[in-house]
C-alpha positions as protocol buffer text, in pm:
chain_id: "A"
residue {
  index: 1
  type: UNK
  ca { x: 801 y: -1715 z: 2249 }
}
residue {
  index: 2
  type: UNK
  ca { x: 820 y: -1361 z: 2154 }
}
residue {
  index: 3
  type: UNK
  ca { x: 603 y: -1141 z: 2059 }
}
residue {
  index: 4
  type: UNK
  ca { x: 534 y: -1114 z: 1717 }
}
residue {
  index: 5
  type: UNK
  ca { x: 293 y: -826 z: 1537 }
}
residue {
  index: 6
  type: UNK
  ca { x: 127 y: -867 z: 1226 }
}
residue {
  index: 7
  type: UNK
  ca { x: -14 y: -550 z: 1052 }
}
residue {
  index: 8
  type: UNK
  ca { x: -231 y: -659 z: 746 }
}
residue {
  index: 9
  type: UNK
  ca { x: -276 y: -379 z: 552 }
}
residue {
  index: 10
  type: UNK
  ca { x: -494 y: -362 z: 248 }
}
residue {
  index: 11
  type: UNK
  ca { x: -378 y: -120 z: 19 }
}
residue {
  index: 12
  type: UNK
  ca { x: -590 y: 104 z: -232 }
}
residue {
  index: 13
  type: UNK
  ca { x: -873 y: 219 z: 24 }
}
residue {
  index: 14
  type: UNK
  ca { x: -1074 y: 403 z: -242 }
}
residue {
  index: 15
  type: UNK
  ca { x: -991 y: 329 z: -553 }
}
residue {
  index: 16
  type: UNK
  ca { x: -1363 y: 190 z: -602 }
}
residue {
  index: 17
  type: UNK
  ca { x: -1680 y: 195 z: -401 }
}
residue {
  index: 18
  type: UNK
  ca { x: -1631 y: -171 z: -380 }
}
residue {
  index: 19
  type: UNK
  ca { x: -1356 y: -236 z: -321 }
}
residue {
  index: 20
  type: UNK
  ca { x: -1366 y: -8 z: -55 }
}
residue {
  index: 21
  type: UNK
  ca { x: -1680 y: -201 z: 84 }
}
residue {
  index: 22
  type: UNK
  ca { x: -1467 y: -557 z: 104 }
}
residue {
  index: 23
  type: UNK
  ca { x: -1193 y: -375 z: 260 }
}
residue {
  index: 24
  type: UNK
  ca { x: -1392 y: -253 z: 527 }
}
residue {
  index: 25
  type: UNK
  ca { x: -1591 y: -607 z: 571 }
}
residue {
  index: 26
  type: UNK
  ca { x: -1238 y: -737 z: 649 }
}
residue {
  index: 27
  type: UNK
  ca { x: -1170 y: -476 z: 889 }
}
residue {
  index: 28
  type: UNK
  ca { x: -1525 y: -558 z: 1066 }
}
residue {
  index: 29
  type: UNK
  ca { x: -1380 y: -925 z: 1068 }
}
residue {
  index: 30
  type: UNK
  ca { x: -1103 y: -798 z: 1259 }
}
residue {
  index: 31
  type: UNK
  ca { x: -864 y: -919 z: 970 }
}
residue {
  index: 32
  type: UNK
  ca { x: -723 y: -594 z: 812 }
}
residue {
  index: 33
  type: UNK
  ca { x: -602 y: -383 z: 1074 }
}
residue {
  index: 34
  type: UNK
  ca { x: -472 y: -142 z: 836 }
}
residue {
  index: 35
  type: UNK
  ca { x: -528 y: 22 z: 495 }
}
residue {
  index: 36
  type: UNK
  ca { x: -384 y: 352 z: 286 }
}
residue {
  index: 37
  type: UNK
  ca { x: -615 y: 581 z: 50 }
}
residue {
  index: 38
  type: UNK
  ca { x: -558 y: 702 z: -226 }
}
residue {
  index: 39
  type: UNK
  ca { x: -674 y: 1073 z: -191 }
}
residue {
  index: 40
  type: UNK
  ca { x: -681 y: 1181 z: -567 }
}
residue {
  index: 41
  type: UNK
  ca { x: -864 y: 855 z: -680 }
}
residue {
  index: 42
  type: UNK
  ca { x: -1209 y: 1040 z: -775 }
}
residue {
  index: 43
  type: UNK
  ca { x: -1408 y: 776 z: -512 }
}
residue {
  index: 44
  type: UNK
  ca { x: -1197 y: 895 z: -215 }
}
residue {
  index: 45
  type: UNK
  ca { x: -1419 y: 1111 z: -44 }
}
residue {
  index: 46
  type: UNK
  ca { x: -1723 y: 895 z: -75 }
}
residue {
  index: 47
  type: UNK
  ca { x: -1562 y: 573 z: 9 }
}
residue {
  index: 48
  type: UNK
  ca { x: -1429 y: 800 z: 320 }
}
residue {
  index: 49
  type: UNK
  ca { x: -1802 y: 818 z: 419 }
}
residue {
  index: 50
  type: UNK
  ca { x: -1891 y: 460 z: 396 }
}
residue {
  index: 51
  type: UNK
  ca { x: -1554 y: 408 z: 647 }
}
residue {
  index: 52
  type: UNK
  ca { x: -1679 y: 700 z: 887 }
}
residue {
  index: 53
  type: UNK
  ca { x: -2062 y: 542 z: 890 }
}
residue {
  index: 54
  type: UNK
  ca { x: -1937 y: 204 z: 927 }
}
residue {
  index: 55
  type: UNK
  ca { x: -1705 y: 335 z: 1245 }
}
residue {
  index: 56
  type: UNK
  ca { x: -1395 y: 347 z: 1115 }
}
residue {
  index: 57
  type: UNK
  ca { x: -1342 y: -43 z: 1198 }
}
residue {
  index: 58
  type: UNK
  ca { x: -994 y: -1 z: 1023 }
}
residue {
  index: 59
  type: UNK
  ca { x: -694 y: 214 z: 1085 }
}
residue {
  index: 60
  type: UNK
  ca { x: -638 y: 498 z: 818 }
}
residue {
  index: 61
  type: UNK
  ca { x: -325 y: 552 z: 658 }
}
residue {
  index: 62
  type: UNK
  ca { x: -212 y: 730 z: 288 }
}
residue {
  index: 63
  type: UNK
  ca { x: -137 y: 567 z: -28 }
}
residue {
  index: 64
  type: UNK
  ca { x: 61 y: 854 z: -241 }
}
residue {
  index: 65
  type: UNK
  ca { x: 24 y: 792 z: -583 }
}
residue {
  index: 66
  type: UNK
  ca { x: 172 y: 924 z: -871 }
}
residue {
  index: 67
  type: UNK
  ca { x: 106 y: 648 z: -1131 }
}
residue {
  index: 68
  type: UNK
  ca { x: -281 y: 646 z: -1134 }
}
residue {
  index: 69
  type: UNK
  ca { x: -550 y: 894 z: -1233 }
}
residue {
  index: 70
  type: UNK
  ca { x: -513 y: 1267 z: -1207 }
}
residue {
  index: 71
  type: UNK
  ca { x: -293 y: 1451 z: -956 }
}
residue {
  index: 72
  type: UNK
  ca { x: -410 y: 1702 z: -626 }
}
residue {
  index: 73
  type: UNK
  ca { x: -208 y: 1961 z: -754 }
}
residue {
  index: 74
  type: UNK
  ca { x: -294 y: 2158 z: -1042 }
}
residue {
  index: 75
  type: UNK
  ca { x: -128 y: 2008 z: -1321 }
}
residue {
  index: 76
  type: UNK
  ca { x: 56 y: 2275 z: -1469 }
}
residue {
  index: 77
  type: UNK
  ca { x: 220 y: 2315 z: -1105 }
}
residue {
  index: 78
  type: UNK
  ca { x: 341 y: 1979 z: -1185 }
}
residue {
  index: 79
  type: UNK
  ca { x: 437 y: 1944 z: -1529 }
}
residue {
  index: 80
  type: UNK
  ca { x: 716 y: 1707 z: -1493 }
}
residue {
  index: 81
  type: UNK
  ca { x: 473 y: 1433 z: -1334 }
}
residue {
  index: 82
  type: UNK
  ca { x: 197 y: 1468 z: -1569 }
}
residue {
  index: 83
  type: UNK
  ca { x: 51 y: 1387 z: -1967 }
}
residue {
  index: 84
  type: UNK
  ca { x: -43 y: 1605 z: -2215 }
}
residue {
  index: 85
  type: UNK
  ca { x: -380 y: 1524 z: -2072 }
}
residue {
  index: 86
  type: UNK
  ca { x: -265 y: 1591 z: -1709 }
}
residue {
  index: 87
  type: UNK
  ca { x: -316 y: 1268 z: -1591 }
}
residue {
  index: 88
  type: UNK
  ca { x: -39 y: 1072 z: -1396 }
}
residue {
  index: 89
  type: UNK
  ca { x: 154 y: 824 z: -1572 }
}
residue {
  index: 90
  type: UNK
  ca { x: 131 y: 416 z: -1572 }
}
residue {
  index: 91
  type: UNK
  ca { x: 418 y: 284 z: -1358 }
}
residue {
  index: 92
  type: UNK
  ca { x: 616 y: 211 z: -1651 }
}
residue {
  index: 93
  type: UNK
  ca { x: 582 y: 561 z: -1762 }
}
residue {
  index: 94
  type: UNK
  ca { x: 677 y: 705 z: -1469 }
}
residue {
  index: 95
  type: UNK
  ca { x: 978 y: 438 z: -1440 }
}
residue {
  index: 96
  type: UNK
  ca { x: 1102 y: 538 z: -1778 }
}
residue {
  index: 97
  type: UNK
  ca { x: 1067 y: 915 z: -1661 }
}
residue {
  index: 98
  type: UNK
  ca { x: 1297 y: 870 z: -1353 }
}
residue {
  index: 99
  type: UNK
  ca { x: 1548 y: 644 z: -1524 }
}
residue {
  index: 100
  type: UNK
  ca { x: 1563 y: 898 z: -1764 }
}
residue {
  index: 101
  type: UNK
  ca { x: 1610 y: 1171 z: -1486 }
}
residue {
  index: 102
  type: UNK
  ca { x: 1275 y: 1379 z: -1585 }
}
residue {
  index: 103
  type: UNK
  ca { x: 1068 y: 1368 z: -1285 }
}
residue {
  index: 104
  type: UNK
  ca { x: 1132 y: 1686 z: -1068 }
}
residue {
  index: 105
  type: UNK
  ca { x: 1211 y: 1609 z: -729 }
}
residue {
  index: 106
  type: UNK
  ca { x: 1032 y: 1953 z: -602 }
}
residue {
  index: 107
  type: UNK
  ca { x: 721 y: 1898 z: -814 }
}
residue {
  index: 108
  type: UNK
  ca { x: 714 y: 1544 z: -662 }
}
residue {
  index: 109
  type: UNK
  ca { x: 707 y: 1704 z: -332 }
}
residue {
  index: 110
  type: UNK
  ca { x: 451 y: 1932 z: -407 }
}
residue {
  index: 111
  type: UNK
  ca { x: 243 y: 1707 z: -516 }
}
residue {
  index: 112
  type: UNK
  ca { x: 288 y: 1454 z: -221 }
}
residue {
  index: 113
  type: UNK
  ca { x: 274 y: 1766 z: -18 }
}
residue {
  index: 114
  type: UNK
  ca { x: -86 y: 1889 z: -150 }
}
residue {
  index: 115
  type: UNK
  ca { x: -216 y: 1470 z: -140 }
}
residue {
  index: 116
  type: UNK
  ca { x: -107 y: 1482 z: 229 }
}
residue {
  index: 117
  type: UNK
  ca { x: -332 y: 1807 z: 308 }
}
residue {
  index: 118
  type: UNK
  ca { x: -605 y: 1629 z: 113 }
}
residue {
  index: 119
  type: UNK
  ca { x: -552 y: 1337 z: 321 }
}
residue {
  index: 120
  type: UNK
  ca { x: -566 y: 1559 z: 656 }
}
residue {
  index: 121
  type: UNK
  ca { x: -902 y: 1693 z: 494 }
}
residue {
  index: 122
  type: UNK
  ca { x: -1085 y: 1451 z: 454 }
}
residue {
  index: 123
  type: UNK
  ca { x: -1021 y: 1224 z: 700 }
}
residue {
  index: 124
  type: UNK
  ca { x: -976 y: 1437 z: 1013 }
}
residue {
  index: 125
  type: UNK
  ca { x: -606 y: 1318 z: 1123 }
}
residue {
  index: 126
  type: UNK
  ca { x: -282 y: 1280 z: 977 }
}
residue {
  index: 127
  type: UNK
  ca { x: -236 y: 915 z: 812 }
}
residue {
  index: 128
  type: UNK
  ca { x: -130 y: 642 z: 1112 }
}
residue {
  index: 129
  type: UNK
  ca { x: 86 y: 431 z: 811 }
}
residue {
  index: 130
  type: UNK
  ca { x: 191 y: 518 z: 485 }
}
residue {
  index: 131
  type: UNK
  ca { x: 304 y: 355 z: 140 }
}
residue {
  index: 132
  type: UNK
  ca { x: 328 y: 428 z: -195 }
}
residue {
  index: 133
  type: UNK
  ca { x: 118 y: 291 z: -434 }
}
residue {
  index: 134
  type: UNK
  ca { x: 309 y: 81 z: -665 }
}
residue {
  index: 135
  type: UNK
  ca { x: 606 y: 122 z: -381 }
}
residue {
  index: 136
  type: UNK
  ca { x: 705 y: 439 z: -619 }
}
residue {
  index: 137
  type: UNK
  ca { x: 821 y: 571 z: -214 }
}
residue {
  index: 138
  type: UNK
  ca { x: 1141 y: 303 z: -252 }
}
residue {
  index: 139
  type: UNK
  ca { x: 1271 y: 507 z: -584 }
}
residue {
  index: 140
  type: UNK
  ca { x: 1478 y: 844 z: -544 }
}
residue {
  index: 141
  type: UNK
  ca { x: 1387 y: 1105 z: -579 }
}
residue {
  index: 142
  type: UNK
  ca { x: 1022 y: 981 z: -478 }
}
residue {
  index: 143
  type: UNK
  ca { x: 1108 y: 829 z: -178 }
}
residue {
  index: 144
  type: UNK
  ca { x: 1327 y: 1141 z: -19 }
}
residue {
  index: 145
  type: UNK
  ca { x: 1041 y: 1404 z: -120 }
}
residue {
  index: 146
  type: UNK
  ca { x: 764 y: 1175 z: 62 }
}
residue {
  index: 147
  type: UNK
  ca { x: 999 y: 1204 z: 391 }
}
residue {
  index: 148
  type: UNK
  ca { x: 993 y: 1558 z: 348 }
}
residue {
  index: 149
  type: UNK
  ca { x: 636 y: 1614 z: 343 }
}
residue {
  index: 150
  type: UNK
  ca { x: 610 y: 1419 z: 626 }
}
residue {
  index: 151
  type: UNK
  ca { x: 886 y: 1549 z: 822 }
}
residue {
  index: 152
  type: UNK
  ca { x: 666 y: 1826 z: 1022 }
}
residue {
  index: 153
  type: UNK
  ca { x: 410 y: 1502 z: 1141 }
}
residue {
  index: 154
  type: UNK
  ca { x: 430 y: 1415 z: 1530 }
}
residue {
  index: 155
  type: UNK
  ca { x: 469 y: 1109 z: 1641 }
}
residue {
  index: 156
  type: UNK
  ca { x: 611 y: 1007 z: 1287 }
}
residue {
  index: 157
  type: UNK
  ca { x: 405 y: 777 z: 1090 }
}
residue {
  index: 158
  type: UNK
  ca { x: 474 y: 377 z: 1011 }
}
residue {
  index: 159
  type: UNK
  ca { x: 666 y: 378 z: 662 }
}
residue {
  index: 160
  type: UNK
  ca { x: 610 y: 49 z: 487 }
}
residue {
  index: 161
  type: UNK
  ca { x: 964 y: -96 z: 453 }
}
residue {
  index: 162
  type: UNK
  ca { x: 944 y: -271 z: 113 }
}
residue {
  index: 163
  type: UNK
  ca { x: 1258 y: -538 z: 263 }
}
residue {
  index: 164
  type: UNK
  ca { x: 1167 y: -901 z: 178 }
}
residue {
  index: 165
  type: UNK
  ca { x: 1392 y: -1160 z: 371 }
}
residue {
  index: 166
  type: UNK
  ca { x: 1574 y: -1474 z: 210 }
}
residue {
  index: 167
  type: UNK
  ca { x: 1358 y: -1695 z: 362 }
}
residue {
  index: 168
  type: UNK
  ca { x: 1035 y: -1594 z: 179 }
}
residue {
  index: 169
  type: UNK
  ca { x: 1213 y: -1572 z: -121 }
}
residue {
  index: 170
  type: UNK
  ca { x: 1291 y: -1937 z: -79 }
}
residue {
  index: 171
  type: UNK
  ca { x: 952 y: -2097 z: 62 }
}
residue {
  index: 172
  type: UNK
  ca { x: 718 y: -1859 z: -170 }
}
residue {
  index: 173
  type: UNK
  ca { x: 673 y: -1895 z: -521 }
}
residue {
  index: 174
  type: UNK
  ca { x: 586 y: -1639 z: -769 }
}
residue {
  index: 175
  type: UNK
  ca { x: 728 y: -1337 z: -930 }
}
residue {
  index: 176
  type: UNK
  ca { x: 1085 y: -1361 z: -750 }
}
residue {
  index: 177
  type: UNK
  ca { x: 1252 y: -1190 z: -1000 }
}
residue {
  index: 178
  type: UNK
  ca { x: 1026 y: -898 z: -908 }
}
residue {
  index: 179
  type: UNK
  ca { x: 1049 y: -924 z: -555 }
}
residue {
  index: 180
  type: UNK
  ca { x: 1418 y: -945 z: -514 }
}
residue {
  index: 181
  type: UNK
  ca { x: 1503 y: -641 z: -703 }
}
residue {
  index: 182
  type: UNK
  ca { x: 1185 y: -455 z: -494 }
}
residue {
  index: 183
  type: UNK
  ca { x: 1386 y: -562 z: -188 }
}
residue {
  index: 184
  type: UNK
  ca { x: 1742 y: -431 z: -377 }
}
residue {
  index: 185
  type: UNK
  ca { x: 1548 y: -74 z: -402 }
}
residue {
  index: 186
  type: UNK
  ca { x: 1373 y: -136 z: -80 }
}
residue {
  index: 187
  type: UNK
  ca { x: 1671 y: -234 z: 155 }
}
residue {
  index: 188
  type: UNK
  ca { x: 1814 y: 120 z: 68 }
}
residue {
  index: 189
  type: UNK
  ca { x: 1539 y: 308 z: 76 }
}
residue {
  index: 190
  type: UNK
  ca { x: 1432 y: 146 z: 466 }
}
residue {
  index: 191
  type: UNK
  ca { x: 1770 y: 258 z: 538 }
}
residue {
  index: 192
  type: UNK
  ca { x: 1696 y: 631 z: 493 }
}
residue {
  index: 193
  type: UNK
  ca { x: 1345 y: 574 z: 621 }
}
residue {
  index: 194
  type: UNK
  ca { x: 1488 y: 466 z: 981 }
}
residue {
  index: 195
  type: UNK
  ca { x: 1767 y: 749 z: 941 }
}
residue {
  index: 196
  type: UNK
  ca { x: 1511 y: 995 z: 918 }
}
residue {
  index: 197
  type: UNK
  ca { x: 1318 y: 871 z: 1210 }
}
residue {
  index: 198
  type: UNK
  ca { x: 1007 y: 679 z: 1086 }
}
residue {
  index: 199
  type: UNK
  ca { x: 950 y: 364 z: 1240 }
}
residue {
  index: 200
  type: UNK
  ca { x: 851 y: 50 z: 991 }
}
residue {
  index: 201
  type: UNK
  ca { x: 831 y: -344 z: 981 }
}
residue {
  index: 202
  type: UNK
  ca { x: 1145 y: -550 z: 1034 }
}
residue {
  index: 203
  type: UNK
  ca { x: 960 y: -730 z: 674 }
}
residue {
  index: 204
  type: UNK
  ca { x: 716 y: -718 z: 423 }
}
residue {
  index: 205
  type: UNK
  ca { x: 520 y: -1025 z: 311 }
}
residue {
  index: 206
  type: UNK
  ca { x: 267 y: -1116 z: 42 }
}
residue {
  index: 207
  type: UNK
  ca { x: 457 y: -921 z: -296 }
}
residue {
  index: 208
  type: UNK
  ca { x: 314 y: -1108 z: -551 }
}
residue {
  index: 209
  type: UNK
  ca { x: 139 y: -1104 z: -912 }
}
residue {
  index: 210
  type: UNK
  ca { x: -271 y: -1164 z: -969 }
}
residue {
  index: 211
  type: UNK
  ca { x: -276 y: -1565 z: -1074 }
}
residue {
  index: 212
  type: UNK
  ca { x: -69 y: -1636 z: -721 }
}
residue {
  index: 213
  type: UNK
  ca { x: -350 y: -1547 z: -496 }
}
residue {
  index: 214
  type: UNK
  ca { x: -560 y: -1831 z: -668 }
}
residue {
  index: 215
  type: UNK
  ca { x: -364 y: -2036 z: -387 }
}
residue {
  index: 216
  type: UNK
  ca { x: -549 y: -2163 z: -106 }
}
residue {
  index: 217
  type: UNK
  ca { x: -297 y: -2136 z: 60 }
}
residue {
  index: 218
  type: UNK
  ca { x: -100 y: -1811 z: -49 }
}
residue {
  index: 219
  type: UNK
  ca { x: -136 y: -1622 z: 242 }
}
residue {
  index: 220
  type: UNK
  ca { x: -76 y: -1897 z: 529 }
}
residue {
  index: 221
  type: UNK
  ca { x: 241 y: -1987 z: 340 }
}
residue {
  index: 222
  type: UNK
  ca { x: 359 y: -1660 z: 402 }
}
residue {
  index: 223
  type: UNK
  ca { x: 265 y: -1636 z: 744 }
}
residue {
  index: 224
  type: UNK
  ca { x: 439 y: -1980 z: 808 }
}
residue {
  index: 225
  type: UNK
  ca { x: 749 y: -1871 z: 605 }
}
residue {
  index: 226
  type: UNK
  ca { x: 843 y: -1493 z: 706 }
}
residue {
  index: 227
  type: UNK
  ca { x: 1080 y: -1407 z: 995 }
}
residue {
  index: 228
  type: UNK
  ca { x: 1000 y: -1056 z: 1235 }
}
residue {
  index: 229
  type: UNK
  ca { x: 920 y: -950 z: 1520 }
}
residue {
  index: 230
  type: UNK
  ca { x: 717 y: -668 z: 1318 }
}
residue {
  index: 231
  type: UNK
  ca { x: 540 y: -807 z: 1002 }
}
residue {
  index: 232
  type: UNK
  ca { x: 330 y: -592 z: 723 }
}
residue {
  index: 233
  type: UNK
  ca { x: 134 y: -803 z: 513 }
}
residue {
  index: 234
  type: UNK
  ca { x: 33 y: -631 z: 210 }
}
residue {
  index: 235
  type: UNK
  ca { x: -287 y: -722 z: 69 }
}
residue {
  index: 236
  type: UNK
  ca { x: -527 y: -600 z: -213 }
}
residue {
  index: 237
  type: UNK
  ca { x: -886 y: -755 z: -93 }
}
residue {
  index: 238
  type: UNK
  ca { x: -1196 y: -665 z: -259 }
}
residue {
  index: 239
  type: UNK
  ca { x: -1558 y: -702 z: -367 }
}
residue {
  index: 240
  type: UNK
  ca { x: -1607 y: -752 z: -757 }
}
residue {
  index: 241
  type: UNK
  ca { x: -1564 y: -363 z: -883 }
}
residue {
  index: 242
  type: UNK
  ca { x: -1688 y: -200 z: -1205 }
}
residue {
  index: 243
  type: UNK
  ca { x: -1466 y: 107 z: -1111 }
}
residue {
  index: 244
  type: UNK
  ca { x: -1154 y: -27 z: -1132 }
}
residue {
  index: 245
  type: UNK
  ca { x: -1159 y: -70 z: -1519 }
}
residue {
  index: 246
  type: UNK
  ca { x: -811 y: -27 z: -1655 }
}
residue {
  index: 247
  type: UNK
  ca { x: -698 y: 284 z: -1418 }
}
residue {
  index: 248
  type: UNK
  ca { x: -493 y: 72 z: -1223 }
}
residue {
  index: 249
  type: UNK
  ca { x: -282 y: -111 z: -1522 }
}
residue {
  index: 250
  type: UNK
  ca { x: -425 y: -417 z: -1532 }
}
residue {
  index: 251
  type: UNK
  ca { x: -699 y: -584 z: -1740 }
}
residue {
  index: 252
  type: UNK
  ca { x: -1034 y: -486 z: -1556 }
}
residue {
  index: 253
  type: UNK
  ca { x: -1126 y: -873 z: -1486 }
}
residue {
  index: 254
  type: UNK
  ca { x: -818 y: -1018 z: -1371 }
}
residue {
  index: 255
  type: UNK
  ca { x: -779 y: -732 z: -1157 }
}
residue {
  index: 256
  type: UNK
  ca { x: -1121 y: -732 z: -1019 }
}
residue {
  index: 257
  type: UNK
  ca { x: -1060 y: -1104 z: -985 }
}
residue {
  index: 258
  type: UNK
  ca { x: -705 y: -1107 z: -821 }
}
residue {
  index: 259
  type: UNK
  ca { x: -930 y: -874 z: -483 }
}
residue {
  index: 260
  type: UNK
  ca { x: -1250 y: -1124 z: -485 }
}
residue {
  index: 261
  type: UNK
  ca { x: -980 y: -1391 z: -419 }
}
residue {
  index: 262
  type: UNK
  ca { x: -780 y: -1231 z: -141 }
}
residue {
  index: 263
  type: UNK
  ca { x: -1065 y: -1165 z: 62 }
}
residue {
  index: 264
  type: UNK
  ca { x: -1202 y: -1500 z: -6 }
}
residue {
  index: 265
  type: UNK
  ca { x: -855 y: -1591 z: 192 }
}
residue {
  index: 266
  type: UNK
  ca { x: -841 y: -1340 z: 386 }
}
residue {
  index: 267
  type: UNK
  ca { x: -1201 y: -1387 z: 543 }
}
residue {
  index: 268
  type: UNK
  ca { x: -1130 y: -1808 z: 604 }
}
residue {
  index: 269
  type: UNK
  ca { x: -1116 y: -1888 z: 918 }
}
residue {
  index: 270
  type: UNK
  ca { x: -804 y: -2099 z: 835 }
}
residue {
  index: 271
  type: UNK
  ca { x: -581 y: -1757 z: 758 }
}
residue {
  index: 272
  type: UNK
  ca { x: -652 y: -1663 z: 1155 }
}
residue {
  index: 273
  type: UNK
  ca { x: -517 y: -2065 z: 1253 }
}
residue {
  index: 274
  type: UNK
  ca { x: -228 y: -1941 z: 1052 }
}
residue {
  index: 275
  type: UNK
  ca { x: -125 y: -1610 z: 1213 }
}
residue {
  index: 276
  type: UNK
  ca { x: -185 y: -1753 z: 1555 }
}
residue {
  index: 277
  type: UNK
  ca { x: -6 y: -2076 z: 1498 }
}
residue {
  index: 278
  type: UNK
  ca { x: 311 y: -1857 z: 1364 }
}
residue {
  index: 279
  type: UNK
  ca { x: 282 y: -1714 z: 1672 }
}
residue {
  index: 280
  type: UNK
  ca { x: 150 y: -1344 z: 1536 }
}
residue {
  index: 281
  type: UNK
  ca { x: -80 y: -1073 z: 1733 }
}
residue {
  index: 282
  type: UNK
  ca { x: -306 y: -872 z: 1476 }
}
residue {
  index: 283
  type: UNK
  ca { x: -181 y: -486 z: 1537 }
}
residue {
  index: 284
  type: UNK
  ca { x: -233 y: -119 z: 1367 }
}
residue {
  index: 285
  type: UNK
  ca { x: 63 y: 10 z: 1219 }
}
residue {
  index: 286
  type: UNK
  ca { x: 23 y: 229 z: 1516 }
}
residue {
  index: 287
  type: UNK
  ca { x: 27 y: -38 z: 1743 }
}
């Protein structure tokens, strides 16, 4: 049989002491082997701590953001990315913004650039895997300025490729519509990623929408359904999280909700039965 790696990574390391907390649980577990942070969410530094004093039982990669909360840079050095109130825009805004060819692509970079040396700061290395939050790093000119400011980083660091194969498409329900036009933006995008030298997963599992993950078996199905030799599974575990509130675009209690219920999945013994029976090793990004 060949050797197959899984990298679970649980994205939004930071975004609230809590959720922060469950991530690192799973990492203790031996579970997540990865997560990203998001370095201008204001619980970064402290959540930072609580990985540092629990010995960094998880591998630390960056989650650039541009769609939550206020930017790194100051925001009149990034005008085009900002509100009147210099907070970053919702998804949607920022959507609308590059559809309607607004966002600048060296502000973006400047930006990305300034969350990368906050990143180095805090954390004491340069980020071992790295995704956008809300995969804004699939969309141009997002995606191009992101390789950029990582272009001087040696060895190069694992790029989520957001590439979802037919075959989970078929065997997993939920939000399709929304996963096959992530993989349309996706495919292209892991094209310049591997052009440009950083390595990523041959596919990306577990794309879905908060009421899916109330699935027992949501996660084994995807184990059991996706093809690779190098598998990310994205994840967004947590414990129940007062911080969250709305800054993330969703209503505060199905959001808080959707994280109890992926580490209630995540921690069953029966997830483990899955990856091994699918013939998966748990790895880093960094392997």
């Amino acid at each position: 049989m060949v050797d197959r790696r899984l990298i679970v990574t649980a994205d939004d390391f930071g975004l609230g002491p809590e959720t922060s907390r469950g991530i690192l649980d799973l990492g203790s577990f031996g579970v997540v082997t990865s997560t990203v942070l998001l370095v201008n969410s204001p619980h970064a530094e402290a959540s930072i701590a609580l990985w540092k004093a629990a010995g960094r039982p998880v591998e630390m990669g960056w989650h650039p953001c541009l769609t939550m909360d206020a930017p790194v840079s100051p925001p009149a050095a990034v005008p085009s990315l900002v509100d009147v109130r210099g907070r970053l825009p919702s998804l949607g805004g920022l959507l609308k913004r590059l559809l309607l060819g607004r966002v600048k692509a060296d502000e973006v970079e400047t930006e990305f650039r300034a969350q990368y040396q906050r990143f180095v700061e805090l954390v004491g290395a340069p980020p071992a895997n790295v995704n956008g939050h809300h995969h804004v790093h699939i969309f141009r000119p997002v995606g191009d300025a992101l390789l950029r400011a990582l272009s001087d980083q040696r060895p190069r660091p694992f790029v989520r490729r957001v590439v979802e194969p037919w075959a989970t498409l078929r065997a997993v329900r939920g939000v399709r519509m929304k996963r096959w036009v992530l993989s349309r933006f996706g495919r292209a995008a892991a094209r310049r990623q591997a052009a440009a030298g950083f390595p990523g997963n041959d596919a990306l599992a577990g794309v879905t929408d908060p009421p899916f993950v109330q699935d027992p078996q949501f996660f084994a199905r995807w184990v059991r359904a996706v093809p690779g030799e190098v598998v990310e599974l994205m994840c967004h575990p947590g414990h129940a999280d007062e911080a969250i509130g709305r800054r993330d675009g969703h209503p505060a209690a199905g959001h808080a909700d959707r994280r109890v219920a992926e580490f209630k999945l995540l921690s069953d013994p029966a997830f483990r039965d899955a990856v091994a029976a699918a013939g998966f090793t748990l790895s880093a990004a960094a392997g």
